[in-house]
C-alpha positions as CSV (number, residue, x, y, z in Angstrom):
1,X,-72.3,-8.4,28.3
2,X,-73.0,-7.8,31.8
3,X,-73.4,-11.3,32.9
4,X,-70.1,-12.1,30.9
5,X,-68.2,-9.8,32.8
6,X,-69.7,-11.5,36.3
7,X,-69.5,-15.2,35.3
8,X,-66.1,-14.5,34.6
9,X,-65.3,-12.0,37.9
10,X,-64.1,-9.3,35.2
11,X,-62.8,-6.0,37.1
12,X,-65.0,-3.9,34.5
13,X,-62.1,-1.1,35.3
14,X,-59.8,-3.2,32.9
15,X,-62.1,-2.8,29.9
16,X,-62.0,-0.2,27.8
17,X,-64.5,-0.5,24.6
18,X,-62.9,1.4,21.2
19,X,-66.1,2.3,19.1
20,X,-66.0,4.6,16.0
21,X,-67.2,7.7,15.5
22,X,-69.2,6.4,12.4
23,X,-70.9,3.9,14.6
24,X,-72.0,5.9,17.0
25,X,-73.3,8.8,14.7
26,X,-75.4,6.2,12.8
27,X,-76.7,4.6,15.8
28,X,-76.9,7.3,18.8
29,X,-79.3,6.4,21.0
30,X,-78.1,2.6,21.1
31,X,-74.9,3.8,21.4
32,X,-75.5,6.2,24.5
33,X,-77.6,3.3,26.7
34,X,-75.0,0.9,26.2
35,X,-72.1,2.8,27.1
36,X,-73.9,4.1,30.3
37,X,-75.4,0.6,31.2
38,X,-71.6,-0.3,30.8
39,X,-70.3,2.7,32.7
40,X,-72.8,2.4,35.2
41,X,-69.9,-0.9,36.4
42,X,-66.6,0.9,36.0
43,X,-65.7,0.1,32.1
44,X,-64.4,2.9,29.6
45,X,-65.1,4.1,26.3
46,X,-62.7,5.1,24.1
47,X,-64.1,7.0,20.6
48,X,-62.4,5.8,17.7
49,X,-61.1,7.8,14.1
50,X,-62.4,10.6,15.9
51,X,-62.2,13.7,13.1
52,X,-63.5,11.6,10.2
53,X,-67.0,12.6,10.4
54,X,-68.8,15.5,9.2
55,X,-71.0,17.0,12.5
56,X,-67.6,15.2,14.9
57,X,-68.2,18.1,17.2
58,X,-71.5,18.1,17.5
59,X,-71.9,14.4,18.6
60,X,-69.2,14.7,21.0
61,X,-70.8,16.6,23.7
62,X,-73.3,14.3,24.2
63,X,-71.0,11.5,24.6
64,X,-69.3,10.1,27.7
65,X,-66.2,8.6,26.9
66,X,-62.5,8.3,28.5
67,X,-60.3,8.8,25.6
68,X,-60.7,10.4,22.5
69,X,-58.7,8.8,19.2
70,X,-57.2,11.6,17.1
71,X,-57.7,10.1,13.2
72,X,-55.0,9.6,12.0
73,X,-55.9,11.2,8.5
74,X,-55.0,14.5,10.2
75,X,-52.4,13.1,12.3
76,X,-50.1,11.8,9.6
77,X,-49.3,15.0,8.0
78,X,-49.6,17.0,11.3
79,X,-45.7,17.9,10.4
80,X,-46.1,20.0,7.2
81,X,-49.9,21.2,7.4
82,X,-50.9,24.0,9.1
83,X,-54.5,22.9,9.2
84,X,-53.6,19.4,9.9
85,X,-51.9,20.8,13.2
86,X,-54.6,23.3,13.7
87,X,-57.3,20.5,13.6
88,X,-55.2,17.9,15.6
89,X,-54.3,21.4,18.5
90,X,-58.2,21.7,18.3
91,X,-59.6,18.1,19.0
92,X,-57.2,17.6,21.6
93,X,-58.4,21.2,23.6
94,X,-62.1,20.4,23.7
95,X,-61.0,16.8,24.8
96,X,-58.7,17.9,27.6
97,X,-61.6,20.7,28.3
98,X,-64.2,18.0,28.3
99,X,-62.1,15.3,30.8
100,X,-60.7,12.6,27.9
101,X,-57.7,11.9,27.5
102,X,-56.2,11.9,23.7
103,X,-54.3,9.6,21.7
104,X,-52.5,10.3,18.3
105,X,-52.9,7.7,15.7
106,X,-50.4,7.4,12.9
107,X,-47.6,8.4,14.9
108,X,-45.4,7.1,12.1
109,X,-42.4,9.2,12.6
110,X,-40.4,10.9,15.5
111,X,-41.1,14.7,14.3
112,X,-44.9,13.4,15.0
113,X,-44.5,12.7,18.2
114,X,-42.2,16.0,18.9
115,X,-45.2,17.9,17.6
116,X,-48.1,15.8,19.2
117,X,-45.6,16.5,22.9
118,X,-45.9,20.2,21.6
119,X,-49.4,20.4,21.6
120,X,-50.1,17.8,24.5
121,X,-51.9,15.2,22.9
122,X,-51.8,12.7,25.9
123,X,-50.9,9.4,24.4
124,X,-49.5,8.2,20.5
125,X,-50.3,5.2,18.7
126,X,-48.1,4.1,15.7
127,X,-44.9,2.8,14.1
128,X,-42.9,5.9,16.3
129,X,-44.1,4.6,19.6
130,X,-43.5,0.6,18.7
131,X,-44.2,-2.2,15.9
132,X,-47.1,-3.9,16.1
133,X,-46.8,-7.5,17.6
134,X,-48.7,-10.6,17.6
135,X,-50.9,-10.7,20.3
136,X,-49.2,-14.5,21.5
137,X,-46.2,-12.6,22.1
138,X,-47.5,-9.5,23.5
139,X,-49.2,-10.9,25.9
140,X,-47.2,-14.0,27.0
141,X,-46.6,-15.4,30.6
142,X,-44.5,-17.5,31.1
143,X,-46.5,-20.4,32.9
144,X,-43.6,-21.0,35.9
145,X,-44.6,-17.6,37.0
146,X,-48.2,-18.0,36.6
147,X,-47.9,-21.4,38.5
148,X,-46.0,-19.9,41.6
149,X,-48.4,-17.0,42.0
150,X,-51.4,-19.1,42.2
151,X,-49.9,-22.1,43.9
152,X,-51.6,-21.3,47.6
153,X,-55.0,-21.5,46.0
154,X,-57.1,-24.3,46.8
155,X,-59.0,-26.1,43.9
């Protein structure tokens, strides 16, 4: 991975690896050298479907990782269940407390994201915020542009 990320001058800063919290529960110790071997060179780590394990908070503290995905089991109903809230309110304190930013799965709806705002979950994924899109068209430039910006460089 490292030598990828050299060979192909990679500002590590731009990557941000999403791993589950089932992944890194089953394998811990794998999981913690290489996100600080990859940390150790600017990338981040974001920790997926967090919520959906058993032991979630006991794993997390000995975790390093930038952002912390809300699951979106508890997220979805977050509306009209009091515990769903209350669990959502709760991941999102000890995430803010411990230096991570959040994000909201499932934000389906706009009374979602009124509530995650609320409760200041710091980012929402889901149908609320946009559509998903094919990647083609999410990420297109348009090749004129790319030609004039890189037209002074020598070959």
């Amino acid at each position: 991975m490292l030598d990828q990320i050299k060979l192909h001058a990679i500002n590590p800063r731009r990557i941000c690896f999403e791993i589950t919290e089932t992944v890194v529960i089953t394998n811990l110790n794998k999981a913690r050298q290489f996100m600080w071997t990859l940390r150790e060179i600017g990338c981040r780590f974001s920790l997926d479907d967090f919520g959906s394990g058993l032991s979630f908070f006991v794993y997390l503290k000995d975790l390093e990782v930038d952002f912390l995905k809300i699951d979106g089991m508890f997220v979805k109903a977050i509306t009209n269940n009091k515990v769903d809230r209350a669990m959502v309110e709760s991941i999102n304190n000890v995430g803010h407390m411990m230096g991570m930013h959040t994000i909201a799965e499932f934000a389906e709806t706009d009374e979602i994201l009124k509530v995650l705002r609320e409760i200041d979950v710091d980012y929402a994924q889901g149908y609320a915020v946009t559509e998903p899109e094919l990647f083609d068209d999410a990420f297109y430039v348009n090749p004129a542009l790319l030609a004039n910006r890189f037209s002074d460089r020598k070959a």
